[in-house]
N, CA, C and O atoms as CSV, one atom per row, in Angstrom:
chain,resi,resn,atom,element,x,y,z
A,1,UNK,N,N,-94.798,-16.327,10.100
A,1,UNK,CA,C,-94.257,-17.518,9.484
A,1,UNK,C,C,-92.729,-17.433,9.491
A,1,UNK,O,O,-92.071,-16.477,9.081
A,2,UNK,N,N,-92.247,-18.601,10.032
A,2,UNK,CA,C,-90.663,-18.434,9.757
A,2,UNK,C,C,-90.218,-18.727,8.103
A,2,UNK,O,O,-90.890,-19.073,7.131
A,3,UNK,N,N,-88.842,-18.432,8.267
A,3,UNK,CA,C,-88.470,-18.588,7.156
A,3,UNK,C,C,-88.121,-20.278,6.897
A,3,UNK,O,O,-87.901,-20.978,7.885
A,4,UNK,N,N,-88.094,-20.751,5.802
A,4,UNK,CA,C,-87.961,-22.473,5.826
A,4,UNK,C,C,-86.166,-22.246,6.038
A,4,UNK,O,O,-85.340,-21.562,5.433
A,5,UNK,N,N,-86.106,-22.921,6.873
A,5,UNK,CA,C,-84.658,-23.674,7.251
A,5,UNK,C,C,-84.544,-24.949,7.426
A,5,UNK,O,O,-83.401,-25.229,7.784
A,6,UNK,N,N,-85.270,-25.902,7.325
A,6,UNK,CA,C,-85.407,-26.855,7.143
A,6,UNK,C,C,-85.038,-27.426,8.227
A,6,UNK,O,O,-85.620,-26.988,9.219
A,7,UNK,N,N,-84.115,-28.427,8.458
A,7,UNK,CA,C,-83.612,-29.224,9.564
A,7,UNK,C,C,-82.730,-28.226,10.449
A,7,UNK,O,O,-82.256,-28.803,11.428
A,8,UNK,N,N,-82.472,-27.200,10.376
A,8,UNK,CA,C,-81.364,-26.259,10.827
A,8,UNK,C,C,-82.029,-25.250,11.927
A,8,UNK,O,O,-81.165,-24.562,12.471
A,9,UNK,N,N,-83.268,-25.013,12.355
A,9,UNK,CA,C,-83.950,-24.409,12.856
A,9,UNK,C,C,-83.020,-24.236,14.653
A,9,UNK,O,O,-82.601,-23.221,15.210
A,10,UNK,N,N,-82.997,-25.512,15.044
A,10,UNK,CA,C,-82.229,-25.735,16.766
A,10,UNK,C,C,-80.715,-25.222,16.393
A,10,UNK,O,O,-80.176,-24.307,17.015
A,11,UNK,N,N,-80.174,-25.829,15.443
A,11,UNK,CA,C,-79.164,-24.934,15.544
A,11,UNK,C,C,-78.675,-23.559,15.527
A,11,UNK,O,O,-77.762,-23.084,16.203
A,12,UNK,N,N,-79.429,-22.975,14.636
A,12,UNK,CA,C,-79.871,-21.297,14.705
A,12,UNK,C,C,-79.859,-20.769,15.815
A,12,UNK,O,O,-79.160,-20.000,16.474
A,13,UNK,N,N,-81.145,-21.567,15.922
A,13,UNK,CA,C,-81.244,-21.079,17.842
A,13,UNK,C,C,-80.334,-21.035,18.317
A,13,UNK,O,O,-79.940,-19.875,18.441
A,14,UNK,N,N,-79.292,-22.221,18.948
A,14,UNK,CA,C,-78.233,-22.339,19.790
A,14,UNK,C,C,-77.449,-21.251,19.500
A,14,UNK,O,O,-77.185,-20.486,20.427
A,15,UNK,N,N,-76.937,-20.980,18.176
A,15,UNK,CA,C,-75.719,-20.389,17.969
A,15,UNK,C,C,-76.499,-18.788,18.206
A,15,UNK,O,O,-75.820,-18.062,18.932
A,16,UNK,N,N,-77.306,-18.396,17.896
A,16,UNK,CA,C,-78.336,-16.791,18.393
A,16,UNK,C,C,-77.828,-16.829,19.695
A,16,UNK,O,O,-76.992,-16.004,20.063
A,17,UNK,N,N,-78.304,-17.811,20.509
A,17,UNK,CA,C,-78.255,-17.707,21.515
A,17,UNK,C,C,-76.741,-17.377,22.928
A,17,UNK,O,O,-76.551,-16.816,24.007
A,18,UNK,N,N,-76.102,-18.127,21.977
A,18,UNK,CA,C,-74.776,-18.170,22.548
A,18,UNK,C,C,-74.081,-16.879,22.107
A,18,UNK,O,O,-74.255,-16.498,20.950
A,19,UNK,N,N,-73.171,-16.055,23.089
A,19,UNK,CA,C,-72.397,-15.247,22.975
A,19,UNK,C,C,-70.592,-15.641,22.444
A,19,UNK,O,O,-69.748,-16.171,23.167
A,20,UNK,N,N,-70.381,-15.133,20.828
A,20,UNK,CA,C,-69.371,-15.412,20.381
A,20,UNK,C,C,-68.558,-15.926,21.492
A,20,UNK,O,O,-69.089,-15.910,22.602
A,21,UNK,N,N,-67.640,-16.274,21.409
A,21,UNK,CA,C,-66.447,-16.193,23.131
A,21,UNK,C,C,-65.241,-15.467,22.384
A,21,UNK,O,O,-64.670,-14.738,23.195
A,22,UNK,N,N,-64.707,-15.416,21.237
A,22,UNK,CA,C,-63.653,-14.898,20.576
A,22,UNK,C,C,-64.238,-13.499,20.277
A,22,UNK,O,O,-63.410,-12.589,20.270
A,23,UNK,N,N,-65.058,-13.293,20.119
A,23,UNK,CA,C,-65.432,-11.540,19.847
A,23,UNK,C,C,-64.492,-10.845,20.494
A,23,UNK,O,O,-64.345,-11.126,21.683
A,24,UNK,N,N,-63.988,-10.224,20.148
A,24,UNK,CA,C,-63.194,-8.859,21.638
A,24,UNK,C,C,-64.621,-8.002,21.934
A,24,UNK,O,O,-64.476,-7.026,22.671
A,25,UNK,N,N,-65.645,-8.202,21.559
A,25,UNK,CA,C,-66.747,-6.979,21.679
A,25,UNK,C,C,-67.102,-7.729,23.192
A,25,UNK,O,O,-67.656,-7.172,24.140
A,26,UNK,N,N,-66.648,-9.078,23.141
A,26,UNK,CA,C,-67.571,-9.435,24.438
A,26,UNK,C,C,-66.636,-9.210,25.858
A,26,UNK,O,O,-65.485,-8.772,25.881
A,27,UNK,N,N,-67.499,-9.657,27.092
A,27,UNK,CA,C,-66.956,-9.086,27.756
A,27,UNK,C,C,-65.741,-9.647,28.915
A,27,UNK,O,O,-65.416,-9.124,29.981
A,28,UNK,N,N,-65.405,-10.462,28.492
A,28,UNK,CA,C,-64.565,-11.280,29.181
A,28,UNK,C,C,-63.005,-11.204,28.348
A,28,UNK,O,O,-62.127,-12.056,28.481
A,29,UNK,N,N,-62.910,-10.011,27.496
A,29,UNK,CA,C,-62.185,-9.342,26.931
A,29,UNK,C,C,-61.337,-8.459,27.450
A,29,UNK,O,O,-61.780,-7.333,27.222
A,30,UNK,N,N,-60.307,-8.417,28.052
A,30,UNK,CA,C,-60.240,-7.390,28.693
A,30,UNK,C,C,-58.699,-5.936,28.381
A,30,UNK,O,O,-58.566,-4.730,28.588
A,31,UNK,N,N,-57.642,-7.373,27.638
A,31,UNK,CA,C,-56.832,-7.014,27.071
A,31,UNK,C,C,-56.143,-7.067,25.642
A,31,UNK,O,O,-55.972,-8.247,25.333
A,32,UNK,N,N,-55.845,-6.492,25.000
A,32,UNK,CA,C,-56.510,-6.473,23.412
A,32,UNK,C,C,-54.735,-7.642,23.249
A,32,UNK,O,O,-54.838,-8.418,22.299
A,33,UNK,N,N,-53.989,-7.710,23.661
A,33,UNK,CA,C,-53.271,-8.324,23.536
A,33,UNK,C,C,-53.471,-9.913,23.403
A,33,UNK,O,O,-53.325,-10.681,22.452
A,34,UNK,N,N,-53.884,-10.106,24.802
A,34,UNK,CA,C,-54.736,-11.379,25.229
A,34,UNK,C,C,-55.483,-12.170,24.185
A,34,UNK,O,O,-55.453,-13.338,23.797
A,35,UNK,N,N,-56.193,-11.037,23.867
A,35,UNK,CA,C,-57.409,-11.780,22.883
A,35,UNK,C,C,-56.886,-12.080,21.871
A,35,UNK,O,O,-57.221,-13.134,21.332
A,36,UNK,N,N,-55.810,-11.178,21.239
A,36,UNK,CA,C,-55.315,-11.440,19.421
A,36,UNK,C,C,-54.823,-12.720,19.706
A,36,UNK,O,O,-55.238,-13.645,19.008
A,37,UNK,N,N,-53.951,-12.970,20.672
A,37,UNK,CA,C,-52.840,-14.050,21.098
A,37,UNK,C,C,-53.766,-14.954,20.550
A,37,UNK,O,O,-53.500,-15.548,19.506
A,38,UNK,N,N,-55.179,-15.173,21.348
A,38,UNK,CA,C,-55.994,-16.203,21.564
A,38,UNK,C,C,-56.740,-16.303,19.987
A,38,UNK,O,O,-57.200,-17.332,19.491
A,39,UNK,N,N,-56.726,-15.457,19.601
A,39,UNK,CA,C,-58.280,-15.421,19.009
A,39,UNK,C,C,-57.430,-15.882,17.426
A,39,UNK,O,O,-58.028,-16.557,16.588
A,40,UNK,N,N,-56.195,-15.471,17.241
A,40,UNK,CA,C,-55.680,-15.683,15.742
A,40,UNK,C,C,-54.700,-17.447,16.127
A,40,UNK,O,O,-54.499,-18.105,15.106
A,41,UNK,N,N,-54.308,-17.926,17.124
A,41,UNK,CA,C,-54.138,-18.966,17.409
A,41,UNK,C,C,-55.360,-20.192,16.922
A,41,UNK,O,O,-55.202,-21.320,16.455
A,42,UNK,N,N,-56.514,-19.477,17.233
A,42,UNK,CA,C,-57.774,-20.631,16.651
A,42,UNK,C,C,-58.303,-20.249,15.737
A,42,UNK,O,O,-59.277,-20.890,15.344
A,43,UNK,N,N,-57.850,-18.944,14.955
A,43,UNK,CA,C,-58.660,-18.847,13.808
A,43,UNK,C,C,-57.672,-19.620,12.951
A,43,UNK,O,O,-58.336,-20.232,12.114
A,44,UNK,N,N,-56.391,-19.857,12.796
A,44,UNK,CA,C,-55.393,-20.564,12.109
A,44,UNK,C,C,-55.859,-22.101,12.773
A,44,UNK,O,O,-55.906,-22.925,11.859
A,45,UNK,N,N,-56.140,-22.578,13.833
A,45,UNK,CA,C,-56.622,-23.560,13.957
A,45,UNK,C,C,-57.608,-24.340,13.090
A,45,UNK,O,O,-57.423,-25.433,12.554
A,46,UNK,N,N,-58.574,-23.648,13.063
A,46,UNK,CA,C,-59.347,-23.732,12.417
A,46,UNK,C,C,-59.209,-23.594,10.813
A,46,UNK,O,O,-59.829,-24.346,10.061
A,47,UNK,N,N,-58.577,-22.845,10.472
A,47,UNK,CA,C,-58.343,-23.123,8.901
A,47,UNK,C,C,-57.158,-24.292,8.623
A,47,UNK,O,O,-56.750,-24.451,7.472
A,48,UNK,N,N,-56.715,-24.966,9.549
A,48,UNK,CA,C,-55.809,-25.501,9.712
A,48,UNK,C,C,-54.480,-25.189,8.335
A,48,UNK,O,O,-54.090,-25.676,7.274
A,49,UNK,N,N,-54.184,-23.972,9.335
A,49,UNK,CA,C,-53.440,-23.001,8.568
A,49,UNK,C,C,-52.234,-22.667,9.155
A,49,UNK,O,O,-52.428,-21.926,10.119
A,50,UNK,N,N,-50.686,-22.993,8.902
A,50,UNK,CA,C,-49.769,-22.796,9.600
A,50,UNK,C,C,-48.631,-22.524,8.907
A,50,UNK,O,O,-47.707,-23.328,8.777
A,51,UNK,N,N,-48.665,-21.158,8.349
A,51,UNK,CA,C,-47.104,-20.955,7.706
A,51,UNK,C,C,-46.446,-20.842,7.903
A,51,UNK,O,O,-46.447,-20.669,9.122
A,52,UNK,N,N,-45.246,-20.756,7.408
A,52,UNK,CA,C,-44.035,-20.659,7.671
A,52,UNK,C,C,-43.785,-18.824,8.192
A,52,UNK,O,O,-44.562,-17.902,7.946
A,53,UNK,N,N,-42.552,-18.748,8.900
A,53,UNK,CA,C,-42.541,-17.079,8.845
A,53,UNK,C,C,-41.195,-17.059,8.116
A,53,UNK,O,O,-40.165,-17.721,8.245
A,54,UNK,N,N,-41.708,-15.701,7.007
A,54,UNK,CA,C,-40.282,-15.382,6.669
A,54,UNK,C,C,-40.400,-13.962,6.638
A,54,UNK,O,O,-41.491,-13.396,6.722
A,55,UNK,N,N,-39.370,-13.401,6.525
A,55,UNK,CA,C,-39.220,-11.468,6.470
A,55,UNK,C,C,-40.585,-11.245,5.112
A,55,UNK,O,O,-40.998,-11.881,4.142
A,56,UNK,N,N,-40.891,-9.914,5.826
A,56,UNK,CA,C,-41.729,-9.349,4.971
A,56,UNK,C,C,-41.148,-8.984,3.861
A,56,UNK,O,O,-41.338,-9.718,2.891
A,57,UNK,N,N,-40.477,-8.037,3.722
A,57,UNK,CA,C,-39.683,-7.432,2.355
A,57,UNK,C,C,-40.241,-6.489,2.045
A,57,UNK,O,O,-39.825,-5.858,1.074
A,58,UNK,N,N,-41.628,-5.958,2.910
A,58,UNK,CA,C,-42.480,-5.377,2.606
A,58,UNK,C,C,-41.452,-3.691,1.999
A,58,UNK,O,O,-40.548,-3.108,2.598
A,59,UNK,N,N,-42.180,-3.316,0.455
A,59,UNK,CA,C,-42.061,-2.020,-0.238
A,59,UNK,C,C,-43.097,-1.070,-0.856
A,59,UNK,O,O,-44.170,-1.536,-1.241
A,60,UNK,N,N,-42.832,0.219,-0.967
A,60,UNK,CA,C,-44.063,0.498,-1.556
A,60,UNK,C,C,-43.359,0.868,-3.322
A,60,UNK,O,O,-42.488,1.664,-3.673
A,61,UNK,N,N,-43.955,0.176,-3.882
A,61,UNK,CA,C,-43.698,0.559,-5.546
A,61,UNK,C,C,-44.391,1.868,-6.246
A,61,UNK,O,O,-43.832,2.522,-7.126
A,62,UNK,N,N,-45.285,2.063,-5.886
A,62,UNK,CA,C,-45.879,3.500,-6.333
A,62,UNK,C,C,-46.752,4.267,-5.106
A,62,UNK,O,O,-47.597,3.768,-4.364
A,63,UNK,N,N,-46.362,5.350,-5.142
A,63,UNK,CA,C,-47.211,6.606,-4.378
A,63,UNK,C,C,-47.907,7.755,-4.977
A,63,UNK,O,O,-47.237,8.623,-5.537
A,64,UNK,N,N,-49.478,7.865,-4.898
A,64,UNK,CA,C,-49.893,9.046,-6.080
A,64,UNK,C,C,-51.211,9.860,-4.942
A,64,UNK,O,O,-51.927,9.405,-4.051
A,65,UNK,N,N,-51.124,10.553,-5.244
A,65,UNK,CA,C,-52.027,11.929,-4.125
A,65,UNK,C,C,-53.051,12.422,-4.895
A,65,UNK,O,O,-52.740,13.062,-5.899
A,66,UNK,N,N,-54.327,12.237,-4.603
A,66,UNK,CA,C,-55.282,12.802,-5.204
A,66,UNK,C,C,-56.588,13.399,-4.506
A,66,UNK,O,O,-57.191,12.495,-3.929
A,67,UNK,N,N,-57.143,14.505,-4.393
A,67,UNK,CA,C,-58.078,15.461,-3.782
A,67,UNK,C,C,-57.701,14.773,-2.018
A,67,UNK,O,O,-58.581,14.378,-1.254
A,68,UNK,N,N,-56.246,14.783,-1.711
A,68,UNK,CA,C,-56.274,14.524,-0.409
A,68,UNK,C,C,-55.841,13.515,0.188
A,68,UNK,O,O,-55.089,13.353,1.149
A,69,UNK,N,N,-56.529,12.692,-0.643
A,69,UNK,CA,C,-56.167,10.907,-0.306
A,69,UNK,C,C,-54.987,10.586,-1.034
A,69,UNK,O,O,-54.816,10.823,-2.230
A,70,UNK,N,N,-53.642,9.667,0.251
A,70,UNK,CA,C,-52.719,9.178,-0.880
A,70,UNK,C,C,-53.267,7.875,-0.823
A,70,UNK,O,O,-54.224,7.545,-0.122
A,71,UNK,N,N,-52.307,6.787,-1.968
A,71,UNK,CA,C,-52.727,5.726,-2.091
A,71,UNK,C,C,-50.619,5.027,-2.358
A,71,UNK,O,O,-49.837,5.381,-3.241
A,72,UNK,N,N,-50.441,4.297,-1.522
A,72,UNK,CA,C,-49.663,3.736,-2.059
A,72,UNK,C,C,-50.280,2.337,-2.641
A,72,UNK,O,O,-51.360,1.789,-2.420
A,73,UNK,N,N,-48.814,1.856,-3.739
A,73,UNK,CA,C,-49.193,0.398,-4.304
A,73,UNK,C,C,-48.153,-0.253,-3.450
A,73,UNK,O,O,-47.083,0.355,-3.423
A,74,UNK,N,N,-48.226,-1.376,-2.730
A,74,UNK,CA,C,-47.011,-1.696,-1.707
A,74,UNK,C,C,-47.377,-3.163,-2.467
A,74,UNK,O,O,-48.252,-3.567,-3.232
A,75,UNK,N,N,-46.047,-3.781,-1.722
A,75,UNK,CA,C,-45.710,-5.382,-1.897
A,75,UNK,C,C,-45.162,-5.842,-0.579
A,75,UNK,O,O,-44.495,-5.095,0.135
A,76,UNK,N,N,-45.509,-7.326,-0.203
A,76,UNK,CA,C,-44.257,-7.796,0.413
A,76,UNK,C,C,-44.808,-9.546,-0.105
A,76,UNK,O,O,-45.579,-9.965,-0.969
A,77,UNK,N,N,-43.955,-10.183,0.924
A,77,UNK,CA,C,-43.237,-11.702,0.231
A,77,UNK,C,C,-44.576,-12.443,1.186
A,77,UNK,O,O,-45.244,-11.759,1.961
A,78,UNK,N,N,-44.735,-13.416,1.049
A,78,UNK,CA,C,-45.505,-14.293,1.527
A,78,UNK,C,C,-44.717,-15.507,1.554
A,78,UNK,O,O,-43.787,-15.822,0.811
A,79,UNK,N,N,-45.252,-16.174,2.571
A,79,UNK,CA,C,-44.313,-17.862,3.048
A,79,UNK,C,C,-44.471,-18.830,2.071
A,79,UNK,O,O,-43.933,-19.935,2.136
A,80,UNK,N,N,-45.614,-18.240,0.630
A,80,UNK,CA,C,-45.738,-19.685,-0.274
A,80,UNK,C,C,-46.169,-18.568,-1.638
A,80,UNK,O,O,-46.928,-17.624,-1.416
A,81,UNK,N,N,-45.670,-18.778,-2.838
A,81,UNK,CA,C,-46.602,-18.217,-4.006
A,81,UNK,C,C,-45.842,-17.165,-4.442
A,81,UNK,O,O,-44.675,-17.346,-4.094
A,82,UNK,N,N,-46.003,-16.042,-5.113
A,82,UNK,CA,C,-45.559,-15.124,-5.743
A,82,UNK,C,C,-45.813,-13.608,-4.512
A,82,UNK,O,O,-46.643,-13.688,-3.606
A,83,UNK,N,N,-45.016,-12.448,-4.711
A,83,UNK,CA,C,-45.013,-11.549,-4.069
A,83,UNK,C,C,-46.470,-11.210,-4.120
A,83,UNK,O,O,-47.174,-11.611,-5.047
A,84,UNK,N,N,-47.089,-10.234,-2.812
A,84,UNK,CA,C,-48.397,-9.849,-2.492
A,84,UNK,C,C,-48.017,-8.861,-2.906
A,84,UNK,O,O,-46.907,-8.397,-2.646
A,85,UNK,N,N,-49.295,-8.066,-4.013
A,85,UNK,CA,C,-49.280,-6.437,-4.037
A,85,UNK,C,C,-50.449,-6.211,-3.100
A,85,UNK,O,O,-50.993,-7.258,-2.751
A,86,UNK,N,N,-50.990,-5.043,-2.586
A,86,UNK,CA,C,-51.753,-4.232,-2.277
A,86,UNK,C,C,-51.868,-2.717,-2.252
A,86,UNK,O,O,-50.860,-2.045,-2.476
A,87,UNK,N,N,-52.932,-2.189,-2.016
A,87,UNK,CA,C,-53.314,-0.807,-1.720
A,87,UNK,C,C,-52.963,-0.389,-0.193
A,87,UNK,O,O,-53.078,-1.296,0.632
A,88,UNK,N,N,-52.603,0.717,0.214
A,88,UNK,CA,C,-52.682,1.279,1.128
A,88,UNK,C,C,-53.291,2.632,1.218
A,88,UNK,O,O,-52.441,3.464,0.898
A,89,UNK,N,N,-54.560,3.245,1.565
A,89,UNK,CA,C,-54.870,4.803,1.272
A,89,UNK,C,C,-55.362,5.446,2.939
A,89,UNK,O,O,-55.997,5.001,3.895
A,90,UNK,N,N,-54.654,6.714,2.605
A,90,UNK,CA,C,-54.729,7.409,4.073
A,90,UNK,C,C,-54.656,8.744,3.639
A,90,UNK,O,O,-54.109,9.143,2.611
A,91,UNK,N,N,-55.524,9.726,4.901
A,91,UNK,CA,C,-55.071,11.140,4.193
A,91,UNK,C,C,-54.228,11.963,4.410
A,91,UNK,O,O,-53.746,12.089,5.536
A,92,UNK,N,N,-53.929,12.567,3.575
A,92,UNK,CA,C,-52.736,13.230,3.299
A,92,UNK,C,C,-52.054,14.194,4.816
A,92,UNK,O,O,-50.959,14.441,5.322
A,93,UNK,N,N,-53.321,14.446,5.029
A,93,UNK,CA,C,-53.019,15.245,6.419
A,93,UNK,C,C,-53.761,14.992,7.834
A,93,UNK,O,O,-54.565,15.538,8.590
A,94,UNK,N,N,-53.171,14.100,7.743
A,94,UNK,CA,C,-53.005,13.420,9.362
A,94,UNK,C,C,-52.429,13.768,10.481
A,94,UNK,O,O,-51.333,14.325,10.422
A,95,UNK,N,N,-53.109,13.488,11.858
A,95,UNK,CA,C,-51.695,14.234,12.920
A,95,UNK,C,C,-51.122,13.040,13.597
A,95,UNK,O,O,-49.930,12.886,13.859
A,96,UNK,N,N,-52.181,12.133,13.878
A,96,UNK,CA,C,-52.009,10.760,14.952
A,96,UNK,C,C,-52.198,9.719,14.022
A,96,UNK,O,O,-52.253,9.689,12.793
A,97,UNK,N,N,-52.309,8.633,15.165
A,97,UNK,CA,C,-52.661,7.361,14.040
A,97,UNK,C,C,-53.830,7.188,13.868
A,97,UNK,O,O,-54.709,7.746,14.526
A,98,UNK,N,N,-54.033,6.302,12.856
A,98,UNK,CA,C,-55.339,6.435,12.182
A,98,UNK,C,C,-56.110,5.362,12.519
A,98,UNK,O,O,-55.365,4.481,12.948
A,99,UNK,N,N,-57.535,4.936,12.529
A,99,UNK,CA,C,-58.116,3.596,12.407
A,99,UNK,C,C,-58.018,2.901,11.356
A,99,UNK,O,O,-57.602,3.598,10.431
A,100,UNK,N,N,-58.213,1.819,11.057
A,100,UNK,CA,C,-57.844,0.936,9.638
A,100,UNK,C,C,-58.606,0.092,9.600
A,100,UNK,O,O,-58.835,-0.562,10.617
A,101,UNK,N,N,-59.391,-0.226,8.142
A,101,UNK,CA,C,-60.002,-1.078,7.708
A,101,UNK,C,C,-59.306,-1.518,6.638
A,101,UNK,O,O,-58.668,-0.848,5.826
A,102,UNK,N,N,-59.530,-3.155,6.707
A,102,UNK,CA,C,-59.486,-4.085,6.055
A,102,UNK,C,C,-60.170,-4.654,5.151
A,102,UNK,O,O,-61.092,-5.431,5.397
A,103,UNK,N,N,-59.825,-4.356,4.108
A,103,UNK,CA,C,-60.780,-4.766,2.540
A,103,UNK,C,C,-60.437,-5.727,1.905
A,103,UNK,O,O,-59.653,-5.352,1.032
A,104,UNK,N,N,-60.623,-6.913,1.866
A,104,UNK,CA,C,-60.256,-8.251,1.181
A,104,UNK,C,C,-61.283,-8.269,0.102
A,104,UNK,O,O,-62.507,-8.377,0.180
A,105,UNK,N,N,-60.294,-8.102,-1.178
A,105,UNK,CA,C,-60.795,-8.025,-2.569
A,105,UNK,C,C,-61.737,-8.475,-3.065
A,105,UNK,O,O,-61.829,-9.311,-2.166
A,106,UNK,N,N,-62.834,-8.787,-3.898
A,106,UNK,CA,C,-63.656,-9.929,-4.248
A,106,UNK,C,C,-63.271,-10.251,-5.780
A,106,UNK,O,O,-62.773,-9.520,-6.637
A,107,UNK,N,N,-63.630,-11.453,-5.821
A,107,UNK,CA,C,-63.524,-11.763,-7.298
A,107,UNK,C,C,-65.350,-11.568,-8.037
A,107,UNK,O,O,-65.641,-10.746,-8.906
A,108,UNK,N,N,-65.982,-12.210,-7.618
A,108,UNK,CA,C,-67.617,-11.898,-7.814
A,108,UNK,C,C,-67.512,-12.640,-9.394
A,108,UNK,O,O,-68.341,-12.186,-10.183
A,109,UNK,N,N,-66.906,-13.357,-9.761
A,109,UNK,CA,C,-67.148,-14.000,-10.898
A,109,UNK,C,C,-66.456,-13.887,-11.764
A,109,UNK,O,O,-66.397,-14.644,-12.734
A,110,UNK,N,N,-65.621,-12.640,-11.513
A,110,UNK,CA,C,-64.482,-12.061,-11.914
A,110,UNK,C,C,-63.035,-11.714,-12.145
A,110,UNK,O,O,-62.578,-10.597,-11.903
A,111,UNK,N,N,-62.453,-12.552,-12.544
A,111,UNK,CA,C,-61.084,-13.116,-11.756
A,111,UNK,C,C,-59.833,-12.483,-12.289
A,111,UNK,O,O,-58.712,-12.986,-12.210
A,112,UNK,N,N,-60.099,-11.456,-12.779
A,112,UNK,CA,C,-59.028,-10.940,-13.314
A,112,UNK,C,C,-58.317,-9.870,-12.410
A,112,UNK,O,O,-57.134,-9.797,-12.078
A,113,UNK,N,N,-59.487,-8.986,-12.081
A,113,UNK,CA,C,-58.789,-7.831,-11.602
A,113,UNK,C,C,-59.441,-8.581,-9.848
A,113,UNK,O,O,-60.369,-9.381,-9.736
A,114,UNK,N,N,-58.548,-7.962,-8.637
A,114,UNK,CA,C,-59.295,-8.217,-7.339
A,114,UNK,C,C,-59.722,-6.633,-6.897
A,114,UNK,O,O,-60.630,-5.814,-7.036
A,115,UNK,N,N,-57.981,-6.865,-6.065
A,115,UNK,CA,C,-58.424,-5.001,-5.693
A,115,UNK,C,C,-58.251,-4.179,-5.767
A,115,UNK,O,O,-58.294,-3.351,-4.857
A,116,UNK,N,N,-57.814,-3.899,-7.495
A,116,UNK,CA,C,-58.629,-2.754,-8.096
A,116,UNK,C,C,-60.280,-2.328,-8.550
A,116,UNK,O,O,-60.783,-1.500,-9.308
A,117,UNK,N,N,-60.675,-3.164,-7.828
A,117,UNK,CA,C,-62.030,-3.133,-8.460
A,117,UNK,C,C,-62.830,-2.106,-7.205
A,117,UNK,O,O,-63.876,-1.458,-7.258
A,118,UNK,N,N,-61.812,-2.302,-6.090
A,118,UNK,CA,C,-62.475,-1.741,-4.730
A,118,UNK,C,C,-61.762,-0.392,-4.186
A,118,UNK,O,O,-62.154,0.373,-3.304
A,119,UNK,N,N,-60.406,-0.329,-5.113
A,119,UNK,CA,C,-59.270,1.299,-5.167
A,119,UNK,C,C,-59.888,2.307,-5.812
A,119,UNK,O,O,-59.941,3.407,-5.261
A,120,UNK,N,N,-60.379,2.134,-6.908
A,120,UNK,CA,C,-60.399,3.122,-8.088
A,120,UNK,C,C,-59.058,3.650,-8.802
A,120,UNK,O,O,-58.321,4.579,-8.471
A,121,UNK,N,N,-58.998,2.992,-9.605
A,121,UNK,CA,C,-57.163,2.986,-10.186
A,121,UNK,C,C,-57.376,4.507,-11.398
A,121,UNK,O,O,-58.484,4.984,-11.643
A,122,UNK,N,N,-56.749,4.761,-11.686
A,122,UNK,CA,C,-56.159,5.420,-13.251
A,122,UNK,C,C,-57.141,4.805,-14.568
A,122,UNK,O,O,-57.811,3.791,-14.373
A,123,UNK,N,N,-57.155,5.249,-15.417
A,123,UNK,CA,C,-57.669,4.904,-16.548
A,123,UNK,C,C,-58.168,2.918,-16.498
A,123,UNK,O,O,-57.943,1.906,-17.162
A,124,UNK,N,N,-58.970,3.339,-15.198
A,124,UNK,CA,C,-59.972,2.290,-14.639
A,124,UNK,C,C,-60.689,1.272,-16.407
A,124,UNK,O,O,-61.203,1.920,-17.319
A,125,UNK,N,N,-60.611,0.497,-16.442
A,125,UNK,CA,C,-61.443,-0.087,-17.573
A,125,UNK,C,C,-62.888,-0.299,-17.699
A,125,UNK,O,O,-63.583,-0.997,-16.960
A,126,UNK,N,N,-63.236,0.336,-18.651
A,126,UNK,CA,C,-64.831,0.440,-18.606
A,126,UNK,C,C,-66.052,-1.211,-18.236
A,126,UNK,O,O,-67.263,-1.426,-18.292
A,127,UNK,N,N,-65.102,-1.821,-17.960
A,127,UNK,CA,C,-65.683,-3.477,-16.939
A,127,UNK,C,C,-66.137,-2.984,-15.933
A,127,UNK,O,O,-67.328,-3.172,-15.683
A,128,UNK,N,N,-65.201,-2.090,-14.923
A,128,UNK,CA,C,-65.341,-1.940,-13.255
A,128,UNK,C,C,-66.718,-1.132,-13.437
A,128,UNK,O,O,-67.658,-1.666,-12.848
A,129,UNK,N,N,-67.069,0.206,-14.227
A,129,UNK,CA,C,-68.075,0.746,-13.951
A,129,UNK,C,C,-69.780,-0.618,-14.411
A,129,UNK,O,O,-70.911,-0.508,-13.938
A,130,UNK,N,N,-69.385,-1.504,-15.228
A,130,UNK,CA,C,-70.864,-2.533,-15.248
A,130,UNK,C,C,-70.726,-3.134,-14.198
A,130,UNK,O,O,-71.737,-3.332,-13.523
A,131,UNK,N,N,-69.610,-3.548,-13.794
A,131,UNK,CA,C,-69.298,-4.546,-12.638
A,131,UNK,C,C,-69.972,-3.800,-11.349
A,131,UNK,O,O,-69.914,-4.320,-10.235
């Protein structure tokens, strides 16, 4: 038995069927340059999203080392709104460069804290461990 999708069933299909074209996994990919050019040109398309550029300003405000892992707290400026903080964590003893993932915060109903909820901060508030 399928699952009920109601009127949405052909479209499923189609889109299963079809190979992303913006993936870099696919294969008509060939230069990682190429693709960002392309691929962040229509993802801003699509959000019909077009900021302004201004200097980063980017700083780090705090640095703290723990069983290995540092963590800076960094900032920089954004083209609209108040300064961006974030996390940065890497380990301490590195030789080359590293791979990097990207963690975009959640709120989950929760709107106070973002991403500290996904760092593990200092005298963490006993919310994050029910949360």
């Amino acid at each position: 038995m399928k699952p009920d999708m109601g009127i949405y069933y052909e479209l499923l299909d189609q889109i299963a069927a079809t190979e992303p074209s913006l993936s870099f996994l696919s294969k008509e990919w060939l230069k990682v340059d190429e693709w960002r050019n392309i691929a962040r040109s229509k993802a801003l398309e699509l959000l019909a999203f077009n900021p302004s550029e201004v200097p980063l300003n980017s700083r780090v405000e705090s640095t703290e080392e723990k069983e290995g892992l540092v963590r800076e707290e960094i900032s920089y400026d954004m083209p609209y709104g108040p300064r961006t903080h974030g996390f940065f964590l890497y380990p301490r003893e590195h030789q080359k460069k590293l791979p990097a993932v990207l963690a975009l915060h959640d709120h989950g109903s929760f709107f106070y804290f973002g991403k500290e909820k996904i760092v593990g901060i200092d005298n963490e508030p006993k919310i994050f461990t029910r949360f």
